[in-house]
TORKOLKE-628632 format. One record per atom (N, C-alpha, C): residue in one letter; x, y, z. Coordinates in steps of 0.05 Angstrom, whole numbers, plus 5000, padded with zeros to 4 digits. Layout:
N
AXYZ ...
//
This chain:
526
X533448275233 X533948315261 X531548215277 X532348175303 X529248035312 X529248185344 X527948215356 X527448255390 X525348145403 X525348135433 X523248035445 X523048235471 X520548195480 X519548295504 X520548245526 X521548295545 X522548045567 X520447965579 X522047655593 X520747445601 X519147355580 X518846995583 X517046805567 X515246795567 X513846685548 X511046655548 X510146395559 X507446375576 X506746105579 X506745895562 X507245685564 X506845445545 X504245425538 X502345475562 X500245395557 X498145675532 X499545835532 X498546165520 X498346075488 X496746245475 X496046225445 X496546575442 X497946595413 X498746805403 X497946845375 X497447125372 X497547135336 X498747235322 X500447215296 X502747235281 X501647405259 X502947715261 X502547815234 X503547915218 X504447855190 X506747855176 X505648065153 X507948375150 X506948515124 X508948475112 X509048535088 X511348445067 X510648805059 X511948925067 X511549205044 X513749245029 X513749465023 X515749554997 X518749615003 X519049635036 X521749745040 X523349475060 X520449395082 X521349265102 X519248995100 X520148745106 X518748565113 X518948475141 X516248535147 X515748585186 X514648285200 X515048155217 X513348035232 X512748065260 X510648005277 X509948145290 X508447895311 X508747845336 X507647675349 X506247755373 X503347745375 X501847895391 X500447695415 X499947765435 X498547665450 X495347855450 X493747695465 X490947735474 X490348075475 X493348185488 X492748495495 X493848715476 X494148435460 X494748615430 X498048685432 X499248615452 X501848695460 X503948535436 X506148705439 X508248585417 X510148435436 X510048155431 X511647985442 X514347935430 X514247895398 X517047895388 X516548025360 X518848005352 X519248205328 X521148125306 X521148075283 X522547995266 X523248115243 X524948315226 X524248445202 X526848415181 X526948505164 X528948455133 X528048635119 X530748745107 X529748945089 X529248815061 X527148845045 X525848835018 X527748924994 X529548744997 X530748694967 X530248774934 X530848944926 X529349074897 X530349034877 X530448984854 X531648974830 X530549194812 X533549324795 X532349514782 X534049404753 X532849184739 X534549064721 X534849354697 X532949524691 X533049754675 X531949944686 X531950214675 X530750494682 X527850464681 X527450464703 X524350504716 X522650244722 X525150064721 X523749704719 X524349694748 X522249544769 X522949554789 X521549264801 X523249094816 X522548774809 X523248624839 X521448464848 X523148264875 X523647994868 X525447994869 X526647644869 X524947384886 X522247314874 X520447084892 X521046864910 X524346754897 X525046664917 X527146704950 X528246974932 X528647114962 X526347224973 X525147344966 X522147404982 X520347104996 X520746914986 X519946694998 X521646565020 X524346665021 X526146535039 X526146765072 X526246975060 X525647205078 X524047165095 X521147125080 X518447075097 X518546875122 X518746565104 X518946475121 X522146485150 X523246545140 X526146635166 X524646855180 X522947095181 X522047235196 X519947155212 X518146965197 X516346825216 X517646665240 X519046455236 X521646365250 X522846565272 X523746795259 X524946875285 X523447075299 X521347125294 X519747255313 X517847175333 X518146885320 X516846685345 X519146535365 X521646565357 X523246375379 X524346825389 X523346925371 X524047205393 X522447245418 X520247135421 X518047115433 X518846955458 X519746795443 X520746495474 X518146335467 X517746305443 X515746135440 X515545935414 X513845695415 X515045495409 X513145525381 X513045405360 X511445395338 X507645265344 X507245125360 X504745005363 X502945235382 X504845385395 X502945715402 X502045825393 X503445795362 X501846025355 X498545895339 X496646065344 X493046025330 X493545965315 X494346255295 X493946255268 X496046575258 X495046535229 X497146705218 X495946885195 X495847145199 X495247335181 X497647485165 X496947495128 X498847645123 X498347965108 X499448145112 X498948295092 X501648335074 X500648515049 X501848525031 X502248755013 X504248835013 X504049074982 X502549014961 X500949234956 X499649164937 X499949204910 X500049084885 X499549114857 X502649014851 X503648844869 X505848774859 X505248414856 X505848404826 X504548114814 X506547994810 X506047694804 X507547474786 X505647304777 X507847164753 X505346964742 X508246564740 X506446464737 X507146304744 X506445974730 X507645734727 X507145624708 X505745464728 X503045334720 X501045234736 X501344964752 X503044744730 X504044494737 X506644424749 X508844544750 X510644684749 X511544834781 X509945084782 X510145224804 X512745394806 X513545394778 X516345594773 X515445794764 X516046054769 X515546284756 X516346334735 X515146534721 X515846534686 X517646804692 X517146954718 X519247194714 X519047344742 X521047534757 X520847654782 X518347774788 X517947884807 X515047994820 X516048194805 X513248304795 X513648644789 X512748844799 X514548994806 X512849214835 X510949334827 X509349434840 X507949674841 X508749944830 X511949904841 X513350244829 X513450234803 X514449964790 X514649884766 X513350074741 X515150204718 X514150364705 X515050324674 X514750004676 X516349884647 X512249934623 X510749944634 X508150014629 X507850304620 X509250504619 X508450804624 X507050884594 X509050824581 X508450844553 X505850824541 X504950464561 X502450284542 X499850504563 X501350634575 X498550644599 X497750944591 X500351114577 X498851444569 X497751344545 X498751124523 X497151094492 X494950994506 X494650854518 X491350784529 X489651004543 X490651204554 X489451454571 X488451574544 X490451634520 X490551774501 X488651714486 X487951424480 X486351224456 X484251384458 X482451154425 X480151244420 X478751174443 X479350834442 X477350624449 X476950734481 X478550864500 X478351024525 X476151184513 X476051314508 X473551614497 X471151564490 X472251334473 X469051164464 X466951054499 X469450944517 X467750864538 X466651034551 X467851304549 X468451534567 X464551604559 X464251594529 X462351744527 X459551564525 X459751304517 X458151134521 X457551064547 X459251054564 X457851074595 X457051324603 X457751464594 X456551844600 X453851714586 X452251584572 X449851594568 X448851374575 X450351184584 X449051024605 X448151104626 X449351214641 X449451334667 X447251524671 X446951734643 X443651944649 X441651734633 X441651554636 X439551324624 X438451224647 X440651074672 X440850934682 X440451064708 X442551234717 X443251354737 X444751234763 X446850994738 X447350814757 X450350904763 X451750864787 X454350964797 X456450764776 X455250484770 X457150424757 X458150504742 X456950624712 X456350794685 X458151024701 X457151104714 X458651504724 X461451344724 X462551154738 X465051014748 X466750944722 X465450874696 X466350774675 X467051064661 X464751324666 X465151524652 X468151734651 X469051634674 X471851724687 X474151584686 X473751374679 X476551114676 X478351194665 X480751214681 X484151224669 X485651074677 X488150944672 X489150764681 X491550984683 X493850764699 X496450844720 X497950674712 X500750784718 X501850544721 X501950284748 X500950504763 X500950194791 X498350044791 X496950024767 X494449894772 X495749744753 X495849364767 X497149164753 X496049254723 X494149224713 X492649154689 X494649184666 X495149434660 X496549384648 X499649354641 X500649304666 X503349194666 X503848844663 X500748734666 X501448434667 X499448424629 X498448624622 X498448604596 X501348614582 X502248744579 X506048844584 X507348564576 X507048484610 X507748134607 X506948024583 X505148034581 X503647804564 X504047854531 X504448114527 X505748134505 X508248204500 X510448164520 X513648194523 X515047824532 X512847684533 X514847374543 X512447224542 X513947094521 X512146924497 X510946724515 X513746564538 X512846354551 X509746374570 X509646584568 X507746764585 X504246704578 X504846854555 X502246784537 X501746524520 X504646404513 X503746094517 X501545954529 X502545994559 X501745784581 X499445974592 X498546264589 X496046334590 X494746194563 X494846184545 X493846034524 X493045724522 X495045594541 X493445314551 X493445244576 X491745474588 X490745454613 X492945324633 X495245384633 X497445314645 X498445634661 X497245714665 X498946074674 X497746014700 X499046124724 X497346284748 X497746554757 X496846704753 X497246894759 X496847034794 X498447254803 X497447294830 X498847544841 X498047674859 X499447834870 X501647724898 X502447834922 X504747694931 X503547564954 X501147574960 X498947444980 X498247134974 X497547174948 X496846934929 X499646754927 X501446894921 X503846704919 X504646614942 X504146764967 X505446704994 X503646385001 X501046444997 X499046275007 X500046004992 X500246014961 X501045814940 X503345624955 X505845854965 X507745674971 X507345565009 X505745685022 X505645595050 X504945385043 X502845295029 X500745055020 X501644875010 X504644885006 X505744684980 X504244734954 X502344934944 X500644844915 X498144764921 X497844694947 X494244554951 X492344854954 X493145014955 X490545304962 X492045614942 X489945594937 X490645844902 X488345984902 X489146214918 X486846444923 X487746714931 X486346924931 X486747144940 X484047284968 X484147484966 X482547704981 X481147954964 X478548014973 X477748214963 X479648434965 X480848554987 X481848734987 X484448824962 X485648544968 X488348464941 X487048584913 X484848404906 X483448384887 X482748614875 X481948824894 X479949054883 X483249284873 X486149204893 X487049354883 X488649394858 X488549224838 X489749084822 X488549294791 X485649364793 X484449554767 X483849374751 X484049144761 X482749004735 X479548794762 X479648854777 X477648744804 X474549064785 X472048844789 X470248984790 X468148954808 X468949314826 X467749294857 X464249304859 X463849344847 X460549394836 X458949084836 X460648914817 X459248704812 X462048494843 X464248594848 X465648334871 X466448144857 X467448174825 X468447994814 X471548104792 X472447944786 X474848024760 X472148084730 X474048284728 X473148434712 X473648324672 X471648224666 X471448144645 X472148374618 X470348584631 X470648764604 X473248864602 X475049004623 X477849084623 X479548764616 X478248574622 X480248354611 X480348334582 X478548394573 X478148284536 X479148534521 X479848764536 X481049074526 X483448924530 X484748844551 X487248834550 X488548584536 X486948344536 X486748064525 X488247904548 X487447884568 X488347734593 X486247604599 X487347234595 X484847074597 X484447084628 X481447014629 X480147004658 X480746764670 X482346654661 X482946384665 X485546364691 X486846614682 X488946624700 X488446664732 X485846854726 X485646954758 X485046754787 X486546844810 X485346634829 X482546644842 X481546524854 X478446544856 X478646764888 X477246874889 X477047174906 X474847054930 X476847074958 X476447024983 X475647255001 X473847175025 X473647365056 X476347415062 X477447685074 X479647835084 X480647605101 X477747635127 X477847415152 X476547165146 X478646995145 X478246685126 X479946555132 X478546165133 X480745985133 X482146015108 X484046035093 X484046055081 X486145715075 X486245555099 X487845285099 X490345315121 X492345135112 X494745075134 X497445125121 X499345235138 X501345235129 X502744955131 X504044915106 X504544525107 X506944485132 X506144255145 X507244265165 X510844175177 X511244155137 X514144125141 X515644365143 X514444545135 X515044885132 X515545005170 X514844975185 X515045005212 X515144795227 X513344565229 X514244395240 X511844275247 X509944445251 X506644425260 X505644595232 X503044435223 X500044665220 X499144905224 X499645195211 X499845335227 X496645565205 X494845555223 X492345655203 X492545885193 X492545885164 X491846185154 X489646315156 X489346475171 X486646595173 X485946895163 X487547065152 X487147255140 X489247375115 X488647485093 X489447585068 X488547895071 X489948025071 X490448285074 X491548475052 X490848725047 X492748885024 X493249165054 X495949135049 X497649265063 X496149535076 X494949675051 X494250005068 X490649895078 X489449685074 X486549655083 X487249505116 X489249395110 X490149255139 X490949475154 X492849595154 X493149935167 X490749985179 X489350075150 X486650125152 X484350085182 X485049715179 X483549565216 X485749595235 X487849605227 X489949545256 X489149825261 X487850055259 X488150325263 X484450305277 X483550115271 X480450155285 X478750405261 X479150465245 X477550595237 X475250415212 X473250375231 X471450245236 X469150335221 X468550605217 X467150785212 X466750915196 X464551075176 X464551135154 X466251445159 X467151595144 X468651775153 X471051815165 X471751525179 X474651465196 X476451545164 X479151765176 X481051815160 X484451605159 X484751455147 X487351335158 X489451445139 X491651565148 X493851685127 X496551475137 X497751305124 X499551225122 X502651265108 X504451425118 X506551535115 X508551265116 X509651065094 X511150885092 X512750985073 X513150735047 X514550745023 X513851015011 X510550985012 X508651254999 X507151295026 X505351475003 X503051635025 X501251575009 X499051405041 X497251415033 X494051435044 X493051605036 X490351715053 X487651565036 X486551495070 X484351225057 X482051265076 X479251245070 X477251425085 X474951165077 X475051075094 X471850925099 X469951025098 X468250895073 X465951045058 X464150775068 X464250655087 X462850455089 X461350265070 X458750255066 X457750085048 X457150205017 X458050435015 X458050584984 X460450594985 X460050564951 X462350534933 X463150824921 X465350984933 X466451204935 X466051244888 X464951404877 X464751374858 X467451604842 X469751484827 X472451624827 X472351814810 X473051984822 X473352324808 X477652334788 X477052654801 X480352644787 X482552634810 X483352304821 X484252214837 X484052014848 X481652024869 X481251824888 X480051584874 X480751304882 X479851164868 X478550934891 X476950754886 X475250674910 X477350364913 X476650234929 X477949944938 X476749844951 X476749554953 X474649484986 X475749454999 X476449495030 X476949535052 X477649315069 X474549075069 X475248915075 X472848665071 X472948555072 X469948295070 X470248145084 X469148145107 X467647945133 X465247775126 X465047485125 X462147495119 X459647635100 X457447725112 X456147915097 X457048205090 X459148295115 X460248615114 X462248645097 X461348825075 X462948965059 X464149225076 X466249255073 X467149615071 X468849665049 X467549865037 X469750025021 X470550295032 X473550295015 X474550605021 X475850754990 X475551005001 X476451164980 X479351214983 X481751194969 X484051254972 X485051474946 X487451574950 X489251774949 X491651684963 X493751744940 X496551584937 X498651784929 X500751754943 X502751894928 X505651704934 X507651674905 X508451414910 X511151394928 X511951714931 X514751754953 X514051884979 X515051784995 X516651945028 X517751795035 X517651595047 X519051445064 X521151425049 X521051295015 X523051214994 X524651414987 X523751684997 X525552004997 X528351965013 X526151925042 X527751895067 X531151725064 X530051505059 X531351245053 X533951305029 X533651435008 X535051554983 X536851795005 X535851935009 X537852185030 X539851975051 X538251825069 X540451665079 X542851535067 X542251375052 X543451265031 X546051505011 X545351745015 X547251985006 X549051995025 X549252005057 X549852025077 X548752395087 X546852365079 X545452625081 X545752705120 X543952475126 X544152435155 X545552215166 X545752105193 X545751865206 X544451715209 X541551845224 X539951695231 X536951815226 X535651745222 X532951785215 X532151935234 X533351935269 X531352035290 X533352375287 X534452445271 X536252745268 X534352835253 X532652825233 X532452915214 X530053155223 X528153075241 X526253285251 X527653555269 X530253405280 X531653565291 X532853845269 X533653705245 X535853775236 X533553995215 X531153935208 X530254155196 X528554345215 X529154285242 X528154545262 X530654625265 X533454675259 X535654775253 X535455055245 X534455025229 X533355275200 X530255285198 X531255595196 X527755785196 X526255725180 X527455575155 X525355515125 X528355455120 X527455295093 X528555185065 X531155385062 X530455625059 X532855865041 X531355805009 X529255785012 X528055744980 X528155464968 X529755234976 X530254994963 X527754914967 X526754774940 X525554464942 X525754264929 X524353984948 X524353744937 X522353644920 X521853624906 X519353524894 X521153214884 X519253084906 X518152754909 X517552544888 X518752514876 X519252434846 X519552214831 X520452004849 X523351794837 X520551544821 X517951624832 X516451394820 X514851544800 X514751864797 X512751994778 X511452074797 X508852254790 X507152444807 X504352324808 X502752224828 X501152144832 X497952384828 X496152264851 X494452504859 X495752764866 X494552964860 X493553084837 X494753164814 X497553104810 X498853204794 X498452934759 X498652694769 X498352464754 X500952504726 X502752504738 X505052524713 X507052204720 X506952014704 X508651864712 X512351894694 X511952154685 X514652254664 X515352494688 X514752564717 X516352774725 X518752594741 X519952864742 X523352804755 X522252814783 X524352684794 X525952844824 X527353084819 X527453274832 X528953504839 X529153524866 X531553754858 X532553944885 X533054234868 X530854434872 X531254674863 X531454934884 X532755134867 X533055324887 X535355324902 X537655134891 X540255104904 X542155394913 X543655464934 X544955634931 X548155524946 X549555784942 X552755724954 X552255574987 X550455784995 X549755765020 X547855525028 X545955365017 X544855105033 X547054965039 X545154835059 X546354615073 X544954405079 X546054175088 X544153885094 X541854035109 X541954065133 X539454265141 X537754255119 X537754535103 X535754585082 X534154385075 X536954225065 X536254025041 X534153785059 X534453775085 X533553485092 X530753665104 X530453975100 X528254045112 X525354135084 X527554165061 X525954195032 X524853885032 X525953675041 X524153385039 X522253405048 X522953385075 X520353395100 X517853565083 X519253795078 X516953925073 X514953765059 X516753695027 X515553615003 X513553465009 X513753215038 X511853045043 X509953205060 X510053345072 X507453525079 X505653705066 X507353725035 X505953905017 X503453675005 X505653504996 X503753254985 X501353175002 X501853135024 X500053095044 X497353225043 X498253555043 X496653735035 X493953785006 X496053664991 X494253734960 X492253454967 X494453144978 X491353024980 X490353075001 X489453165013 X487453235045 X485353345028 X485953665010 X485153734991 X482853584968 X483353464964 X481753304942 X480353094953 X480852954978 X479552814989 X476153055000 X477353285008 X475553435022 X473653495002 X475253504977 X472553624953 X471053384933 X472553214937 X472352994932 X468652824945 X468852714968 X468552594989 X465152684988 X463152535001 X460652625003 X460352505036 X461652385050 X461852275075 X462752535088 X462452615111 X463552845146 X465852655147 X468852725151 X470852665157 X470452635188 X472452415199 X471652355224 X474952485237 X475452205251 X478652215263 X480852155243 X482752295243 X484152245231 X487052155241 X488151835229 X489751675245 X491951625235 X494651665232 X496851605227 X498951415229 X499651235212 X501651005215 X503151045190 X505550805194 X508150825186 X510750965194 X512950855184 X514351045190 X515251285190 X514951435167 X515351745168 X513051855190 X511151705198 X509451815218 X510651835248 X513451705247 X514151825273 X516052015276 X515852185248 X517252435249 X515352695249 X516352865276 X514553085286 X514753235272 X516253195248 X517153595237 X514853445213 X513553295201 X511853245181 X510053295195 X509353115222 X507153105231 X506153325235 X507353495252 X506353885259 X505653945235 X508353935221 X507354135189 X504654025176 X503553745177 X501253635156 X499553715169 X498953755207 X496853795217 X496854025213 X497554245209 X498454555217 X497154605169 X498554485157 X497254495126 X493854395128 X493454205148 X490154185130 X488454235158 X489854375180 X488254495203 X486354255222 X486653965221 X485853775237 X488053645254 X486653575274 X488053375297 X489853145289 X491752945283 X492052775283 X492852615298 X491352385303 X491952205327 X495051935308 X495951935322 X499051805321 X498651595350 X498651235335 X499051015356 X501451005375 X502150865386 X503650765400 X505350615384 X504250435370 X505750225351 X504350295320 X506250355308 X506550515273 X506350305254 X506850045260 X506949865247 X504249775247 X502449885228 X499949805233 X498549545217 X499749575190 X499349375181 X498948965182 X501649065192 X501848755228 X499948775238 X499048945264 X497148935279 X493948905262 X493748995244 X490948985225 X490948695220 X492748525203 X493548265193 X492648075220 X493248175247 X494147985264 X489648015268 X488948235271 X486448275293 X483748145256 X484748165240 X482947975219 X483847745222 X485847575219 X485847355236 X485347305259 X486247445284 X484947405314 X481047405310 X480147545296 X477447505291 X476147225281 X477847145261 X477246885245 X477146685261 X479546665293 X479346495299 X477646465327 X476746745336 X475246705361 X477346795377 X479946955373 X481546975388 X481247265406 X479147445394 X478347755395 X476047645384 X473547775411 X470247705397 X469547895376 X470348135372 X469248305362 X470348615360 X468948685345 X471049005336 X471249125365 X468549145381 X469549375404 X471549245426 X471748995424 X473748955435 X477048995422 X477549095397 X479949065378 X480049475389 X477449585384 X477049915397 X479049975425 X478349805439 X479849805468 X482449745461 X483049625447 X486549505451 X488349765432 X487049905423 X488850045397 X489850225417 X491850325416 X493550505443 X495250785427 X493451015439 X493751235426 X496951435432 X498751425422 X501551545435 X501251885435 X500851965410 X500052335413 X499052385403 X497452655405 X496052715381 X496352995369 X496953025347 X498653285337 X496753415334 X497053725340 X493553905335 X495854185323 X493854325309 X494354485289 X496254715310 X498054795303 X498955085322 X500255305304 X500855295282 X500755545251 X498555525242 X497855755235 X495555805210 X496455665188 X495455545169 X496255455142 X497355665124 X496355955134 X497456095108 X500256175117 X500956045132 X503856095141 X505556035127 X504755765112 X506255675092 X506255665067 X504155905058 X503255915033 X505656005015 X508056155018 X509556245002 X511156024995 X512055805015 X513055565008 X512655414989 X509855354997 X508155194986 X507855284954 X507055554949 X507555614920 X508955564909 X512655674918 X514355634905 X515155274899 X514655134928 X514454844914 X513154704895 X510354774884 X508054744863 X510054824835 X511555104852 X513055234820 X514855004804 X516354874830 X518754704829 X516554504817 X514954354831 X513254124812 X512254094779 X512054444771 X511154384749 X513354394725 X516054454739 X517254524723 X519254224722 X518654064740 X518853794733 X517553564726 X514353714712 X513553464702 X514153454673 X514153104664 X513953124630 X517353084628 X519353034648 X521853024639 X522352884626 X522252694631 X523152414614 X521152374591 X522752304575 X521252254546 X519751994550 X517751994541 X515351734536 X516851394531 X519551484506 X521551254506 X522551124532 X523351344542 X526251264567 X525450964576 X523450974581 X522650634600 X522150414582 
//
């Protein structure tokens, strides 16, 4: 679908284009000088679930998508292709492909992030010796040393959404794979890298720090791919693309593709772009992003957030000399809750649903526990279910669509929680985007669970706006952050009005419902 602003834009005007590809929706977004949204272009994100728990995008529909949204959000505009500067993209992150180098055909679909064909290889590796052995040999590095790296190694677990070892997976599930990693014929990349590959025709094969660091196999310490997790997993270094500035030429889109040259100037990972389109600038700035998942990300500025049981660090972004990193906390459902209930015919419309659980006083006892990808921070189970417990004669959609809501405010809660005990930084402002962020019955309930303010934009789609203002930077189009400070436009800001222990009986009995769905699925199933 596409829209525009009314009235045209000058001929003579320059605009900047910012395109996220996330997990549910692929957005484009066309901005002028005042940061304003001139046109608008989006598609929904196509999934394949060829088996139980395999979760996959088709590269060349994702390639046909992209470019048709770029397209129509510039003639949504009333504007012509040679307007626009330049072009930032962001991207979901940890969702890879690999690819045959000479060729430029893929050896197999993107594999998401949700993707949980890994679960298996990733608890025998949690489980292993050779984990314990690092565990304890960096435990004596570290009181040798006293270096954060060593403490960072002393805690290492892997996930399933940290590529590493799902494109190990690959490499030992499709022969053609490890072939052509074997004679330096593979490319590997996440969907940034591939985007850039095909704008370029094949002439520019690169990524972004931010991409890079979120992948688990990036080492943030040293700003490079990580050798030692490569030779654990046996993934030649050969594959990786060479690691770029956020805000960067990064080259031209070929100009048969639009019609004109159109400069790439920024590579983005979806929640660090949030991250700037939200201005939090600052060490301490809180950004929670309520999309596919949830996810809470805290600028630790120039230290490297060192990972406890949860939060794991990422860089933020790389300008030039300026590094930022941030600490994040993930949980892999809400929005994808939301979206599953619609899809039931639970509701109509997404804008009922805040309505529909201020209907009813509470639940009647039901809950949701948030499930369909496994349990993230703090729970870390990638074998729990979805549920709906506590059913009676008497619920109703009400309940049921208000036991969700909740579930994502509980979650919300446990990470606020771990970030707070977590964290050695003063929490600052705390800023909200995505979609489930423009539902008030989460919003009250998460501010009202962890007792802070939350400021909620004007425009939720932050990721665009982040994409568009690291490219508007690259090109001189926005001098500088305090001018990107001015343009960010604040819509409400939710402040606490229950005590938290208001909801403590809830909240228990949902933890009850959590534990009694982790560990469902057998270690086989996937």
């Amino acid at each position: 679908m596409s829209r525009c602003k009314e009235g045209r834009a000058s001929a003579t005007a320059t605009y900047v284009v910012g395109v996220d590809v996330g997990s549910i929706m692929l957005r484009c977004h066309v901005y002028d000088k005042t940061a304003e949204v001139r046109g608008v272009s989006s598609k929904k994100v196509e999934t394949l679930h060829p088996h139980l728990g395999w979760v996959e995008l088709d590269p060349e529909v994702l390639w046909t998508q992209v470019t048709d949204v770029i397209k129509e959000a510039v003639q949504a505009a009333g504007l012509q292709m040679n307007q626009i500067a330049g072009l930032g993209i962001s991207t979901q992150r940890g969702t890879f492909i690999t690819w045959n180098k000479k060729t430029g055909k893929p050896f197999h679909n993107f594999i998401s992030w949700k993707d949980q064909r890994a679960a298996e290889l990733v608890n025998s590796w949690n489980r292993g010796v050779i984990l314990k052995a690092i565990h304890v040999i960096s435990t004596i590095l570290y009181f040798l040393t006293r270096s954060d790296r060593y403490l960072t190694a002393s805690s290492l677990t892997f996930t399933t959404q940290h590529v590493s070892l799902r494109l190990s997976w690959i490499l030992q599930n499709i022969t053609e794979v490890q072939q052509a990693a074997n004679e330096n014929n593979c490319c590997f990349g996440t969907i940034d890298t591939w985007l850039l590959y095909k704008l370029t025709k094949g002439s520019v094969y690169a990524t972004d720090y931010s991409n890079a660091s979120s992948t688990g196999i990036f080492e943030p310490f040293q700003m490079c791919w990580s050798s030692v997790l490569s030779k654990l997993f046996s993934i030649p270094m050969s594959i990786y693309p060479p690691v770029e500035d956020t805000s960067h030429s990064f080259g031209s889109v070929d100009a048969e593709i639009f019609g004109v040259p159109i400069p790439i100037v920024a590579l983005v990972a979806d929640q660090q772009a949030a991250m700037f389109g939200q201005c939090c600038f600052h060490a301490g700035d809180v950004k929670l992003t309520m999309g596919t998942g949830i996810f809470w990300d805290v600028n630790t500025g120039n230290h490297l957030h060192t990972p406890g049981a949860g939060l794991y660090p990422v860089v933020g972004w790389k300008i030039g000399k300026e590094v930022v990193f941030l600490a994040e906390g993930n949980a892999s459902d809400a929005g994808s809750t939301i979206k599953w209930a619609k899809e039931l015919d639970l509701f109509t419309s997404v804008d009922e649903t805040s309505r529909m659980a201020r209907n009813v006083i509470d639940s009647e006892g039901v809950c949701f526990v948030p499930s369909f990808s496994g349990l993230q921070v703090p729970v870390n189970d990638p074998y729990a279910c979805a549920s709906f417990m506590g059913l009676k004669p008497s619920t109703t959609r009400n309940h049921l669509i208000r036991a969700m809501l909740e579930s994502i405010a509980f979650r919300n809660k446990q990470l606020y929680d771990t970030i707070v005990k977590q964290m050695r930084v003063p929490l600052r402002n705390i800023r909200a985007d995505g979609g489930v962020s423009n539902n008030s019955f989460v919003m009250q309930m998460t501010s009202d669970l962890i007792n802070k303010k939350i400021d909620k934009p004007v425009n939720t789609d932050m990721s665009c706006l982040g994409a568009a203002f690291l490219a508007g930077l690259a090109l001189g189009f926005w001098t500088d952050k305090e001018q990107l400070k001015k343009l960010r436009r604040t819509e409400i800001v939710f402040e606490p009005q229950r005590d938290s222990g208001e909801y403590k009986l809830a909240m228990d009995n949902w933890i009850k419902a959590v534990q009694r769905s982790l560990n469902w699925y057998s270690q086989t199933s996937y």
